[in-house]
C-alpha positions as a Markdown table, in Angstrom:
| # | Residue | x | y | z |
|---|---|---|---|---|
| 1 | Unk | -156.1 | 16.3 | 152.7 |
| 2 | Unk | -152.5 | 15.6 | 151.1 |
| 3 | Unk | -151.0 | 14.4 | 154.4 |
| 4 | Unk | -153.9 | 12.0 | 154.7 |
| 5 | Unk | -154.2 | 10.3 | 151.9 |
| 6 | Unk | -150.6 | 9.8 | 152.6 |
| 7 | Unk | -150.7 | 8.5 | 156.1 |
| 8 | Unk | -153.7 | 6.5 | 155.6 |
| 9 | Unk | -152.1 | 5.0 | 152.7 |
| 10 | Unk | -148.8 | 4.6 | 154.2 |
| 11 | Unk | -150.4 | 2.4 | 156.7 |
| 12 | Unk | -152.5 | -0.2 | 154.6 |
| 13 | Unk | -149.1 | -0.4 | 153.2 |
| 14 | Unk | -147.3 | -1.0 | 155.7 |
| 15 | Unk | -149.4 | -3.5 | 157.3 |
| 16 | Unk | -150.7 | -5.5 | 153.9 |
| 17 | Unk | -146.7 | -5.8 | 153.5 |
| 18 | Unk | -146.4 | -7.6 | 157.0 |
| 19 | Unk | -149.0 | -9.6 | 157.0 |
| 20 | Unk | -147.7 | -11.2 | 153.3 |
| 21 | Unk | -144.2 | -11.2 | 155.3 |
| 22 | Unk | -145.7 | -14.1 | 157.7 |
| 23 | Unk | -146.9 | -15.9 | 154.7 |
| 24 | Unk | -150.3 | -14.7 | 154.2 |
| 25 | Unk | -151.7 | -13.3 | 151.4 |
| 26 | Unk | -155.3 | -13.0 | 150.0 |
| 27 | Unk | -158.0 | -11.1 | 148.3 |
| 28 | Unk | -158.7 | -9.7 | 151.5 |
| 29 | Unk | -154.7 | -7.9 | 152.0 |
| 30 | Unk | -154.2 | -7.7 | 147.9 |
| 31 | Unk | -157.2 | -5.1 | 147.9 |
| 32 | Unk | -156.0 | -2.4 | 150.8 |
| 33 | Unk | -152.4 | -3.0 | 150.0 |
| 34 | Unk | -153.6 | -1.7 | 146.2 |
| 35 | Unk | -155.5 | 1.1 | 147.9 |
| 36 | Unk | -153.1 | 2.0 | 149.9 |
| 37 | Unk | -150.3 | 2.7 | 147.3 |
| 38 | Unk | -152.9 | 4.6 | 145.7 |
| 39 | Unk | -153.8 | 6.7 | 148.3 |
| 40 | Unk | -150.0 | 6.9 | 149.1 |
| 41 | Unk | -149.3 | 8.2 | 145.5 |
| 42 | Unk | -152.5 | 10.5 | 145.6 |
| 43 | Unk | -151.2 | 12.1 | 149.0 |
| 44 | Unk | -147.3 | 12.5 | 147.0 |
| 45 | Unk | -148.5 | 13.6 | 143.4 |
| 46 | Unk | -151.5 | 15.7 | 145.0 |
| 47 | Unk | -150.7 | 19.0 | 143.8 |
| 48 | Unk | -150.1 | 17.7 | 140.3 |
| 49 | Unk | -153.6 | 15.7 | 140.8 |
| 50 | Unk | -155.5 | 18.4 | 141.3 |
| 51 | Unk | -153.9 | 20.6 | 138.5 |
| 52 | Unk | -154.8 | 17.8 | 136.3 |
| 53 | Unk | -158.5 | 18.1 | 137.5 |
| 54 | Unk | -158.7 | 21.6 | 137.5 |
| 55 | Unk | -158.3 | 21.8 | 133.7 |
| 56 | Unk | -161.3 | 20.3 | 132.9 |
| 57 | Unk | -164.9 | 20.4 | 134.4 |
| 58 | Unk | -165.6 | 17.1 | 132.9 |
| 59 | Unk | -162.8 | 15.4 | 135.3 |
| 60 | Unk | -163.2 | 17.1 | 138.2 |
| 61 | Unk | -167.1 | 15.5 | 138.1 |
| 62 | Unk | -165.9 | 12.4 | 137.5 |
| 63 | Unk | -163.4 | 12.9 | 140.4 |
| 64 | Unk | -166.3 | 14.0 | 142.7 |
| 65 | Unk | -168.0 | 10.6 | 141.5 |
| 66 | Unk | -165.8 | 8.4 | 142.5 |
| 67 | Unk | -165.8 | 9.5 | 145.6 |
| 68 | Unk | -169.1 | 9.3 | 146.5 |
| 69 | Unk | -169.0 | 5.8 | 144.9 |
| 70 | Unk | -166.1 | 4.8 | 147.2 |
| 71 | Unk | -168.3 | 6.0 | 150.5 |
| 72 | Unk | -171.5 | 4.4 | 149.3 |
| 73 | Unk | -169.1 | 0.9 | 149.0 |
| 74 | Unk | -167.4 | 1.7 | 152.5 |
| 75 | Unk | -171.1 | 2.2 | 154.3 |
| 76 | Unk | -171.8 | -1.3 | 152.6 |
| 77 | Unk | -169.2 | -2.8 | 154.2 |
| 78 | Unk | -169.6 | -1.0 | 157.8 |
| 79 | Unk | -173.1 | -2.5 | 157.5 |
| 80 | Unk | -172.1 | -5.9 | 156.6 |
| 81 | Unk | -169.3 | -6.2 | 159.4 |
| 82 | Unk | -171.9 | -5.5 | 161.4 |
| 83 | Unk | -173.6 | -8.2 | 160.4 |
| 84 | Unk | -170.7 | -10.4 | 160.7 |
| 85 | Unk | -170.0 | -9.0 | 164.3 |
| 86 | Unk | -173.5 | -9.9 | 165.3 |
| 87 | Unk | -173.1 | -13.5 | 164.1 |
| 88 | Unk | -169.9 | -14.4 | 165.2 |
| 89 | Unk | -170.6 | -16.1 | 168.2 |
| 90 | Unk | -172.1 | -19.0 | 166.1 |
| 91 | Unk | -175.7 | -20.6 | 166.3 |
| 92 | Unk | -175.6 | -23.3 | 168.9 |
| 93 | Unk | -177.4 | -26.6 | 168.0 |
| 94 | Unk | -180.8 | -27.8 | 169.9 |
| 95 | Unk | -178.7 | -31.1 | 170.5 |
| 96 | Unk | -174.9 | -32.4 | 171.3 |
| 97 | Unk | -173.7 | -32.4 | 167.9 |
| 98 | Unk | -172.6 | -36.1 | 166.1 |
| 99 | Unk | -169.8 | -34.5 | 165.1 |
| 100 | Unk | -167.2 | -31.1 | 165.4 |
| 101 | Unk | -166.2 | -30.1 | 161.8 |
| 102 | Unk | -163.1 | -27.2 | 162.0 |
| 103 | Unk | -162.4 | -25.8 | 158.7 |
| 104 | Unk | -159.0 | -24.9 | 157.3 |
| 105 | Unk | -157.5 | -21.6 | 157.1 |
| 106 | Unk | -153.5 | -21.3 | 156.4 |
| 107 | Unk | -150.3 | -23.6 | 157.4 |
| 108 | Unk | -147.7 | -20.8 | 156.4 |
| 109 | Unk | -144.3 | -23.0 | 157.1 |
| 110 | Unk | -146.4 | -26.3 | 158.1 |
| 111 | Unk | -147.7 | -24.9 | 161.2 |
| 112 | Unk | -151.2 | -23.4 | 162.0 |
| 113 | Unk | -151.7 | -20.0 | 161.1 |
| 114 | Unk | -152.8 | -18.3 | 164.2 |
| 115 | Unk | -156.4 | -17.8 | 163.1 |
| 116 | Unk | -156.4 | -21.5 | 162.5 |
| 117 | Unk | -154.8 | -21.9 | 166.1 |
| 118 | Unk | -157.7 | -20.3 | 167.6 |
| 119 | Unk | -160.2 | -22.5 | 165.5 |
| 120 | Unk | -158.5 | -25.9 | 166.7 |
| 121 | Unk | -158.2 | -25.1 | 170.4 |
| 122 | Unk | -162.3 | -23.8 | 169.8 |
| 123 | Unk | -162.5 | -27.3 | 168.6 |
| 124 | Unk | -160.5 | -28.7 | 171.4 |
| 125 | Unk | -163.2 | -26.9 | 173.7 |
| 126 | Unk | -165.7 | -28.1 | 172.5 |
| 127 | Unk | -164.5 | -32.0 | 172.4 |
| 128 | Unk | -164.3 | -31.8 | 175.7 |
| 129 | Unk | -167.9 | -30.8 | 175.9 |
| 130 | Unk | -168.8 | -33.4 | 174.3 |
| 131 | Unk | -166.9 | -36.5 | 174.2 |
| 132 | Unk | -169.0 | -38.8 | 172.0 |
| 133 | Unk | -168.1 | -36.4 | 168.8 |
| 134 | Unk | -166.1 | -37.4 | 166.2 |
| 135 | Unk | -164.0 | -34.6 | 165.3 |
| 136 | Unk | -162.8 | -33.9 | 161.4 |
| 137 | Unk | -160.6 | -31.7 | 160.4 |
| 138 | Unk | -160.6 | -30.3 | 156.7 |
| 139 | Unk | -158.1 | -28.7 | 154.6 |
| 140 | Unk | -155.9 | -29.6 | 151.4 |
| 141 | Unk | -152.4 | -29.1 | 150.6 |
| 142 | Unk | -151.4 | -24.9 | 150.8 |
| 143 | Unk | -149.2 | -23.6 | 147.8 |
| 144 | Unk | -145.9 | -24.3 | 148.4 |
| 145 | Unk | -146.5 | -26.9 | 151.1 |
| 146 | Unk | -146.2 | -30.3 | 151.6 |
| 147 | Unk | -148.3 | -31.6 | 154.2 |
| 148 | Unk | -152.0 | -31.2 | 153.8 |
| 149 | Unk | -153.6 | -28.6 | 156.2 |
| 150 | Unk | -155.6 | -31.9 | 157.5 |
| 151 | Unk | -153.0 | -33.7 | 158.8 |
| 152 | Unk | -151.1 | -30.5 | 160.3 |
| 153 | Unk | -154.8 | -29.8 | 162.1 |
| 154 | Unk | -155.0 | -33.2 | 163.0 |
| 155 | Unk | -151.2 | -33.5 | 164.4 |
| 156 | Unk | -152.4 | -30.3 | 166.4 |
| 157 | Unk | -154.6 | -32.4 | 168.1 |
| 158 | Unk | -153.3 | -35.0 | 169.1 |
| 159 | Unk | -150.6 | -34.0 | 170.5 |
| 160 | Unk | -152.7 | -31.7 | 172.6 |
| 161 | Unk | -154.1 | -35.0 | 174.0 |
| 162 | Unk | -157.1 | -34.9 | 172.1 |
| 163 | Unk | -157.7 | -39.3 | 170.8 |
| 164 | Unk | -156.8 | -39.5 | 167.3 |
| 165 | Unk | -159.7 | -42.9 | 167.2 |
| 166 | Unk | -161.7 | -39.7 | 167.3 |
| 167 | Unk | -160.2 | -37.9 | 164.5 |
| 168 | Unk | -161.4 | -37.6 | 161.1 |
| 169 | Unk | -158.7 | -36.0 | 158.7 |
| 170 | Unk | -160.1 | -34.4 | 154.8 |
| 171 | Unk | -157.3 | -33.7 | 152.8 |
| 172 | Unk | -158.4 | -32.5 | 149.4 |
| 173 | Unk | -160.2 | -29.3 | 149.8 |
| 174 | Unk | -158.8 | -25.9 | 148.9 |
| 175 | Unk | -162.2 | -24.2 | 150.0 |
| 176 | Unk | -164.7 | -23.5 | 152.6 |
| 177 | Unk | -167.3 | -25.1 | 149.9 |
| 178 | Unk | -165.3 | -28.4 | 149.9 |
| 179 | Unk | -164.3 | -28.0 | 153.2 |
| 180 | Unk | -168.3 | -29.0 | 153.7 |
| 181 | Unk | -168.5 | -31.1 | 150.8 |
| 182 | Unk | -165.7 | -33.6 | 151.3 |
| 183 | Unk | -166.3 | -33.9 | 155.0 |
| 184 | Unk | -170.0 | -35.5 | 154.3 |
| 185 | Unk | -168.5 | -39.1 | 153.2 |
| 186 | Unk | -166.0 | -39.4 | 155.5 |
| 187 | Unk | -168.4 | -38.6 | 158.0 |
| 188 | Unk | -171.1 | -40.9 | 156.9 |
| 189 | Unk | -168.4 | -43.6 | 156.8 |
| 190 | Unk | -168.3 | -43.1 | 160.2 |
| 191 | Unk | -171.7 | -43.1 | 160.9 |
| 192 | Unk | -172.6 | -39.6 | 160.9 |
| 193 | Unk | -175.1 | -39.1 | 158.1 |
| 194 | Unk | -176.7 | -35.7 | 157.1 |
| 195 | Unk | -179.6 | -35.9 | 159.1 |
| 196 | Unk | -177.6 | -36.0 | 162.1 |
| 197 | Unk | -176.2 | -32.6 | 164.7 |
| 198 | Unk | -173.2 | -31.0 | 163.7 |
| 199 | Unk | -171.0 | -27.9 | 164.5 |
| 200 | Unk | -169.0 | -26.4 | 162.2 |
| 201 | Unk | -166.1 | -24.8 | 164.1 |
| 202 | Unk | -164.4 | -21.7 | 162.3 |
| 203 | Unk | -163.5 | -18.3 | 163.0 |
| 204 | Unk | -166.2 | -15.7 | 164.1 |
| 205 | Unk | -166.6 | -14.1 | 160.4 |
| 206 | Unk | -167.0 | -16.6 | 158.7 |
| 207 | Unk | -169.6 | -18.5 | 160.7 |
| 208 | Unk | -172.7 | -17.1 | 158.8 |
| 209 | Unk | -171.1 | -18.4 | 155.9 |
| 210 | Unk | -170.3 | -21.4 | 156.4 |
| 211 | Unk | -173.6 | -22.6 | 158.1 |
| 212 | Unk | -175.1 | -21.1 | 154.8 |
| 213 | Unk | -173.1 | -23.0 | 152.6 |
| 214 | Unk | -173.1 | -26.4 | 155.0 |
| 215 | Unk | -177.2 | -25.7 | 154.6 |
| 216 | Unk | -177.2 | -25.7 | 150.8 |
| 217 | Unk | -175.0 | -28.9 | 150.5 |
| 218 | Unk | -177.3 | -31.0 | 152.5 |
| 219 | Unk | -176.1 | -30.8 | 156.0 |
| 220 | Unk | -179.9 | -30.8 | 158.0 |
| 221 | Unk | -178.7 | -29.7 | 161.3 |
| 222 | Unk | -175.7 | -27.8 | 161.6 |
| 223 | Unk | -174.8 | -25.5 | 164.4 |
| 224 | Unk | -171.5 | -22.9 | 164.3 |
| 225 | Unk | -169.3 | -21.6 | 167.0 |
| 226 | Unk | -166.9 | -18.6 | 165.9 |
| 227 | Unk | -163.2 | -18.7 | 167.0 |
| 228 | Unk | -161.9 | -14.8 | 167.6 |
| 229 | Unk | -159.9 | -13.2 | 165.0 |
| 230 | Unk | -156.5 | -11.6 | 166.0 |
| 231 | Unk | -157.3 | -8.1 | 165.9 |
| 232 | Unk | -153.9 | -7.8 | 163.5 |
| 233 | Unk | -155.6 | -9.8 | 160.8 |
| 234 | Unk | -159.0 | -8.9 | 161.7 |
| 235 | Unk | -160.1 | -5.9 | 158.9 |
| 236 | Unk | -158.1 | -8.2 | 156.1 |
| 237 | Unk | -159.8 | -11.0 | 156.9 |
| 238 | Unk | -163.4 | -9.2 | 157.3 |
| 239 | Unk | -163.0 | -7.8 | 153.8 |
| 240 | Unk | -162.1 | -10.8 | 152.3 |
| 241 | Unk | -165.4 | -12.7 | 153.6 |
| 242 | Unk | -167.2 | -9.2 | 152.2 |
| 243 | Unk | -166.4 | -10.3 | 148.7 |
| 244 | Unk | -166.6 | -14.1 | 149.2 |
| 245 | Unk | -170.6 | -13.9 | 150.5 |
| 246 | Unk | -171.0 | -11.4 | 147.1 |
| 247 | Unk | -169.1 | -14.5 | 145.2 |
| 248 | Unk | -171.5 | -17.3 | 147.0 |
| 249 | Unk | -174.3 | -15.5 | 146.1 |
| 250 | Unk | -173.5 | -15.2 | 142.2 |
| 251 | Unk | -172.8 | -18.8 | 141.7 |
| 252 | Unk | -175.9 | -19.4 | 144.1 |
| 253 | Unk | -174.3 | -21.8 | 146.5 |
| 254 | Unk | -176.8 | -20.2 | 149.1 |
């Protein structure tokens, strides 16, 4: 047991600490990179742990609880990444949509993160597809940055060769909630009301989400296609959307 609370705890470590070292960081690398200097310490200090325990009944029951507490909240998260991993294709729309909305998701140095990468050349995709959409782009300005994540997604595009008449840059937001919010003007100032198709474009956890919230803030038909998730940043990013769906569903925006 010692050498694997080490080892497992060595490597959430380990790979929390590189995924902050390409400018990421989050809920979703803050948690197992806590966890795993815990379990790192637990594995070092383990003899000493369980003298500690051992001198009262009292702590070694609550030790015993904790544990059990900790697999009950792993099994809820096994079962919601299913969930997630079932979705993440996206729901396709009954109709070509009026517009293609990609949501932000990182500019670490003023370029795309590569999750967002994968969103924008979804979007590009799906432009093609259909050439009468508008396509908008929505993302504020990143700590530390200077360039809104907007107008970095937008520069993405068009110099991919995608028509910038067609693109629609949001610049404000700083989450998926405004991402959906602050896109509904500028897309009704181009004609695209609420009552009309559109496909949100974002990466394949978060699709579930974001049709949920898009749904609650008046969009009437809204469709999702799911971008893949480098497996690097994959668990990270899957936990993070674990406590963001608990957080949408206390303040009710769903």
């Amino acid at each position: 047991m010692p050498w694997l609370s080490w080892t497992v705890g060595v490597v959430l470590t380990v790979h929390s600490l590189y995924l902050m070292s390409q400018g990421l960081f989050n809920f979703g690398i803050a948690l197992p990179l806590l966890a795993g200097l815990g379990l790192a310490l637990l594995g070092w200090r383990w003899q000493a742990v369980q003298r500690w325990l051992h001198a009262r009944v009292a702590r070694q029951r609550a030790w015993r609880w904790c544990w059990r507490l900790a697999a009950l909240w792993l099994a809820t998260v096994v079962v919601f990444w299913g969930v997630l991993w079932r979705a993440g294709a996206g729901q396709p729309l009954p109709a070509p949509p009026a517009a293609i909305v990609v949501l932000g998701s990182g500019t670490p140095g003023g370029k795309p993160s590569p999750m967002l990468a994968a969103r924008l050349d979804t979007a590009l995709a799906q432009a093609a597809r259909y050439p009468q959409a508008l396509v908008l782009v929505s993302g504020g300005v990143d700590f530390g940055g200077t360039l809104s994540e907007g107008q970095i997604m937008g520069d993405y595009l068009r110099t991919r060769g995608l028509s910038a008449t067609r693109i629609v840059q949001e610049e404000r937001s700083a989450s998926t909630e405004e991402n959906l919010r602050f896109a509904l003007p500028l897309l009704a100032g181009r004609g695209v009301t609420p009552q009309l198709p559109v496909l949100i474009v974002t990466s394949d956890f978060h699709t579930l989400r974001s049709r949920w919230l898009a749904e609650g803030i008046g969009y009437e038909q809204v469709g999702s296609m799911g971008a893949p998730t480098p497996l690097y940043m994959r668990c990270n990013a899957w936990l993070r959307e674990y406590f963001s769906v608990i957080k949408g569903w206390l303040l009710r925006q769903f």
